[in-house]
ZADO-1210 file (C-alpha; in nm, 4 decimals, padded with zeros to 6 digits):
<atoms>
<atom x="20.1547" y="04.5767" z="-04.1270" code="UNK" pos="1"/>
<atom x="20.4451" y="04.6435" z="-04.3653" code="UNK" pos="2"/>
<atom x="20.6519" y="04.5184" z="-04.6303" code="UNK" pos="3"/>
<atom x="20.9719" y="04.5019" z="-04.5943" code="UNK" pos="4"/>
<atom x="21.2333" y="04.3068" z="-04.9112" code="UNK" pos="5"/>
<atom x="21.5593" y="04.1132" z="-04.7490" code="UNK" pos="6"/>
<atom x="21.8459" y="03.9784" z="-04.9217" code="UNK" pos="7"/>
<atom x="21.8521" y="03.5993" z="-04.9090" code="UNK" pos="8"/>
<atom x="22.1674" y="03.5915" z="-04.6771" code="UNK" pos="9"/>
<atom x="21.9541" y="03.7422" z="-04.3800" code="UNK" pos="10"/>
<atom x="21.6431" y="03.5362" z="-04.4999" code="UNK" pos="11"/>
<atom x="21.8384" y="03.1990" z="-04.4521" code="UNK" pos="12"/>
<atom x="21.9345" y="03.3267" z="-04.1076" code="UNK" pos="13"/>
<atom x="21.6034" y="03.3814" z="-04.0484" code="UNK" pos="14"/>
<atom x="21.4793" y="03.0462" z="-04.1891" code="UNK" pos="15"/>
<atom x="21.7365" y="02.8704" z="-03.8968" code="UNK" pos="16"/>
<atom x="21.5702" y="03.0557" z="-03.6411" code="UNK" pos="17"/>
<atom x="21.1866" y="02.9766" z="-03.7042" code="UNK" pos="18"/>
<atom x="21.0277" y="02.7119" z="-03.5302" code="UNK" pos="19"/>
<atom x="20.8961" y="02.4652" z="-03.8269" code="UNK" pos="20"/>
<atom x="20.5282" y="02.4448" z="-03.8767" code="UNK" pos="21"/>
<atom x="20.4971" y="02.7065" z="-03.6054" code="UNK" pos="22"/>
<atom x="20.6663" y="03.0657" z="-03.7083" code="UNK" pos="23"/>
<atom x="20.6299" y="03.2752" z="-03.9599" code="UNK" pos="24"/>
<atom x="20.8998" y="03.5075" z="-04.0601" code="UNK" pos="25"/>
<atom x="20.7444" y="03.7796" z="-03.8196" code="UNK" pos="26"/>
<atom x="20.7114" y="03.5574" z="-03.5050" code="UNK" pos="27"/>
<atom x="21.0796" y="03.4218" z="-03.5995" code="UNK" pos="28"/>
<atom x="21.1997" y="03.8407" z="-03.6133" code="UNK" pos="29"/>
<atom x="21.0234" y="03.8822" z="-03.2999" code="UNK" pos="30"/>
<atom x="21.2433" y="03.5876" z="-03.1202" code="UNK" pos="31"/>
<atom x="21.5055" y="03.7095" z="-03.3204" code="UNK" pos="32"/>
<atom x="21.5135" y="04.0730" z="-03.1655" code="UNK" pos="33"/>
<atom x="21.3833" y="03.9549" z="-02.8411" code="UNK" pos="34"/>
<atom x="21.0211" y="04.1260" z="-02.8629" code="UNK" pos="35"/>
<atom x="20.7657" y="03.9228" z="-02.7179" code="UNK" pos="36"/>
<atom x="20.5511" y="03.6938" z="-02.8853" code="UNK" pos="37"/>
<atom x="20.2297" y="03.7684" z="-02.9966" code="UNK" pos="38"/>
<atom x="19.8762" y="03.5868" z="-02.8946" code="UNK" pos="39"/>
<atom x="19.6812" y="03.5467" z="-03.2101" code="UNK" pos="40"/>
<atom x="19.4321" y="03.7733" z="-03.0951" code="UNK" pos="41"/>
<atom x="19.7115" y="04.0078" z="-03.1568" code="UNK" pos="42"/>
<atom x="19.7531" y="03.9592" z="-03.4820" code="UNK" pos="43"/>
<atom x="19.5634" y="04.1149" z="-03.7888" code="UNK" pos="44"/>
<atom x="19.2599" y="03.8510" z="-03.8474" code="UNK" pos="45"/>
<atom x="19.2971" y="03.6499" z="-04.1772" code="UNK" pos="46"/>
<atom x="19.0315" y="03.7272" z="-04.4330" code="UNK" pos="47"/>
<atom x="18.7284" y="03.5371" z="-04.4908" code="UNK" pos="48"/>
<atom x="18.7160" y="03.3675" z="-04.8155" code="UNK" pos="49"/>
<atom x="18.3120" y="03.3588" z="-04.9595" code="UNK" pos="50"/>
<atom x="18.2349" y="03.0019" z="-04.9920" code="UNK" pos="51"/>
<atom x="18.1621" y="02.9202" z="-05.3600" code="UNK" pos="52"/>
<atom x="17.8197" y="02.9603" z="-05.5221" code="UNK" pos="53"/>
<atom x="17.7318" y="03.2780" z="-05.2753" code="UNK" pos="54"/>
<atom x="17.8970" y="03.5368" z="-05.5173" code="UNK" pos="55"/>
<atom x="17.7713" y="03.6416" z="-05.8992" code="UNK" pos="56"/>
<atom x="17.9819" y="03.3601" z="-06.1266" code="UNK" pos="57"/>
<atom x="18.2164" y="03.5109" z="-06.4343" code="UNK" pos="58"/>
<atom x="18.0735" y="03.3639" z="-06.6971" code="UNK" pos="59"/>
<atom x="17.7317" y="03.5936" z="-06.6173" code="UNK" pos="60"/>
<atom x="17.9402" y="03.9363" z="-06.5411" code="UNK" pos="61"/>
<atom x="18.1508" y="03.8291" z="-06.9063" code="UNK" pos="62"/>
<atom x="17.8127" y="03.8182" z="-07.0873" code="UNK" pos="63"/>
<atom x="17.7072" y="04.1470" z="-06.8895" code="UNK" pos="64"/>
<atom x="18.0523" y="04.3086" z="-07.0135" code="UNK" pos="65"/>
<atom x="18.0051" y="04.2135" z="-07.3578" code="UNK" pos="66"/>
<atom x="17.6824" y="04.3725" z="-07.3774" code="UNK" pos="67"/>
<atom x="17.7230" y="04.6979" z="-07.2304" code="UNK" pos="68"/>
<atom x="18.0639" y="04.7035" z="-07.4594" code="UNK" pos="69"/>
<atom x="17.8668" y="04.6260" z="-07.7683" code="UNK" pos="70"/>
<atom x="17.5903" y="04.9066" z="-07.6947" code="UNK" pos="71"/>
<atom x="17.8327" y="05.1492" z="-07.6209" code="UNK" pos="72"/>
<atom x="17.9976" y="05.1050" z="-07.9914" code="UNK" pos="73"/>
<atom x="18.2616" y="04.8546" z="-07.8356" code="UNK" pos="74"/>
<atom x="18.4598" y="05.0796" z="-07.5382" code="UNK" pos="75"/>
<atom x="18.3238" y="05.2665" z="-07.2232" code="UNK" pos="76"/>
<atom x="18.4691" y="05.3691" z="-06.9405" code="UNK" pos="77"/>
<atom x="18.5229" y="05.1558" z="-06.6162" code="UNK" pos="78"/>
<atom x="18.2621" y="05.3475" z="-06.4310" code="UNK" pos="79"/>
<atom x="18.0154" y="05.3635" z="-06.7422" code="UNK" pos="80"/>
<atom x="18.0413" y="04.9557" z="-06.7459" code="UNK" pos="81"/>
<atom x="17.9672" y="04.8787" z="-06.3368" code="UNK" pos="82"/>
<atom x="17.7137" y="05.1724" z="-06.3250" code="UNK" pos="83"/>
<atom x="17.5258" y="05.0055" z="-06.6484" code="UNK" pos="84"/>
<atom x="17.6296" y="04.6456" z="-06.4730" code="UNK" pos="85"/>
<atom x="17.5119" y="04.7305" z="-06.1508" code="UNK" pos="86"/>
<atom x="17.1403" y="04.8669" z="-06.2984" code="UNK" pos="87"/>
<atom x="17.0932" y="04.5219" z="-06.5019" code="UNK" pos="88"/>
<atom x="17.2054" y="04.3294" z="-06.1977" code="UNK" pos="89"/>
<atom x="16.9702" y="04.5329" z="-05.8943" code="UNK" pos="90"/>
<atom x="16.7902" y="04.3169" z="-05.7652" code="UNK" pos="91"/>
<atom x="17.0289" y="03.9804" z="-05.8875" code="UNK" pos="92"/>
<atom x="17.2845" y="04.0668" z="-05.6517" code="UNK" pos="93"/>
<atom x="17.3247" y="03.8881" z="-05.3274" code="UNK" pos="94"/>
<atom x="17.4661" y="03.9885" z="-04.9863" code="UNK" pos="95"/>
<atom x="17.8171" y="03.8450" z="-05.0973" code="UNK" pos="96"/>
<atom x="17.7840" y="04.0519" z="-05.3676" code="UNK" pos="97"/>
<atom x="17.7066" y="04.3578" z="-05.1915" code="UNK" pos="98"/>
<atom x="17.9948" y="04.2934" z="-04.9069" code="UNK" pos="99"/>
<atom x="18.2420" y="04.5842" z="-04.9659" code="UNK" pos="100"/>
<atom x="18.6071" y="04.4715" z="-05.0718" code="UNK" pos="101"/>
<atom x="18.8960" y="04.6347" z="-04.8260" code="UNK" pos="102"/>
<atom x="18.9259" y="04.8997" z="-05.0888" code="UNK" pos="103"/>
<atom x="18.5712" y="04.9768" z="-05.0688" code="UNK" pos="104"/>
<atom x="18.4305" y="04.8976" z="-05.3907" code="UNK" pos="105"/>
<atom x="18.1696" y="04.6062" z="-05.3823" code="UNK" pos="106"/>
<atom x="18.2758" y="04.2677" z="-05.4602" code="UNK" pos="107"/>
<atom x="18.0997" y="04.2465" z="-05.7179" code="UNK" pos="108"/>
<atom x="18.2463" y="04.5224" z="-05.9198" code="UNK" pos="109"/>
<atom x="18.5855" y="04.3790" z="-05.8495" code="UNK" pos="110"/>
<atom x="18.4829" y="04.0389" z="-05.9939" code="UNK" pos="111"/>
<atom x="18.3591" y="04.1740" z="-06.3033" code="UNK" pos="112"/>
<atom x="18.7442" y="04.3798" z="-06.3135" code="UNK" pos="113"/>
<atom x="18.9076" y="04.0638" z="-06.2774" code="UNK" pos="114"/>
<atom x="18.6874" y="03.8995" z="-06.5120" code="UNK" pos="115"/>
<atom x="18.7848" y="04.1892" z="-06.7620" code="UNK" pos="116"/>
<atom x="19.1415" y="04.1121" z="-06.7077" code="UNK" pos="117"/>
<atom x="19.0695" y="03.7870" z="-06.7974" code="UNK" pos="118"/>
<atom x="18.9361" y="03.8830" z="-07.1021" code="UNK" pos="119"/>
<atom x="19.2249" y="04.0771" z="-07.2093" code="UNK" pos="120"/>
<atom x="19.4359" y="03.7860" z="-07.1422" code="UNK" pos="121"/>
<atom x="19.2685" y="03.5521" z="-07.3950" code="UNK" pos="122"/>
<atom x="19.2264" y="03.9099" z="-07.6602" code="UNK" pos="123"/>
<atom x="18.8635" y="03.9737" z="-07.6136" code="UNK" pos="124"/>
<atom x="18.9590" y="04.3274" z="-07.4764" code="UNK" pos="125"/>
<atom x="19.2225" y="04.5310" z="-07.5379" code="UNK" pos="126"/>
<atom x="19.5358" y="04.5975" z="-07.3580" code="UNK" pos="127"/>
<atom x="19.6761" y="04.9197" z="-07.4907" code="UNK" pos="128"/>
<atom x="19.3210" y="05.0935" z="-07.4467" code="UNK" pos="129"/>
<atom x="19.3920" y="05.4101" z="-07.2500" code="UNK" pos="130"/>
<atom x="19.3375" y="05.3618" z="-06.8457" code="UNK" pos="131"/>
<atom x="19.0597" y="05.3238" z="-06.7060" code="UNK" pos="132"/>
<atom x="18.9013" y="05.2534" z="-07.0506" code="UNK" pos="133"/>
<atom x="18.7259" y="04.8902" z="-07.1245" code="UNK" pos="134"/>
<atom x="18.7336" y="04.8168" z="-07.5509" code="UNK" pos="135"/>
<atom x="18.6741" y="04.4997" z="-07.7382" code="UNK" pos="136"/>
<atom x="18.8796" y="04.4352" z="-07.9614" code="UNK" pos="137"/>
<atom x="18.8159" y="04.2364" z="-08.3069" code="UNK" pos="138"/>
<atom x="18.8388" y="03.9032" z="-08.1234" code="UNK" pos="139"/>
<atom x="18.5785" y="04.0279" z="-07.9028" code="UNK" pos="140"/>
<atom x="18.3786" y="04.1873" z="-08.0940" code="UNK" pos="141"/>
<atom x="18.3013" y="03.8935" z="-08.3331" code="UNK" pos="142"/>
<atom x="18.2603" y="03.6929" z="-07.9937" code="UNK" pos="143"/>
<atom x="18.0457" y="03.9537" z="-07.8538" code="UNK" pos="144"/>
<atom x="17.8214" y="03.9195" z="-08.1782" code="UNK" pos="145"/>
<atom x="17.8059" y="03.5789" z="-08.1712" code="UNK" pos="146"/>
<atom x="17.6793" y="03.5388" z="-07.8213" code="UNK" pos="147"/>
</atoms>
């Protein structure tokens, strides 16, 4: 599949062409150009959320992050923090966890990245630090001691 930006003259044309509740801007193309419709097992298949509870929670990879931060004199490296995250949690993990992301990486090492960006959003972490590099900064440091 690709991506493809329209202006909003040749979206609205679009829009009067789709069947409501029925097409989506590729099936209303298709009629469109006169391709023929696809069957949905066609089509890519939609991703499979994991149901709640079956994947490591935040608040545990946060505490895990502020740890490894704090013994590694407050910064370390992206790969330094899941490789030290991913020793303290063998054996915690479960199969959601382990499921790989389509990038490859596990899903649990993208949950903890998200839950870093998270903590750069409320000032825990840095935002300037260079890339690829995870550093408290003071907010997070005093948090980090206090936990």
């Amino acid at each position: 599949m690709r991506t493809i930006r329209i202006d909003d003259e040749v979206f609205a044309h679009i829009q009067k062409a789709a069947i409501p509740l029925v097409d989506d801007p590729n099936s209303a193309l298709r009629r469109l150009l006169g391709l023929p419709t696809l069957v949905a097992a066609d089509r890519a298949p939609k991703r499979q959320r994991t149901p709640r509870g079956q994947l490591t929670q935040h608040p545990e990879l946060r505490c895990l992050i502020y740890e490894v931060l704090t013994e590694k004199g407050g910064s370390a490296t992206r790969h330094e923090v899941l490789e030290w995250m991913g020793a303290k949690l063998e054996g915690k993990l479960t199969d959601a966890d382990l499921q790989r992301t389509q990038t490859g990486e596990f899903k649990w090492e993208n949950r903890a990245s998200w839950e870093r960006q998270n903590m750069v959003i409320e000032g825990l972490l840095k935002n300037d630090s260079p890339h690829g590099v995870w550093e408290l900064s003071e907010k997070g440091l005093t948090e980090a001691q206090a936990a």
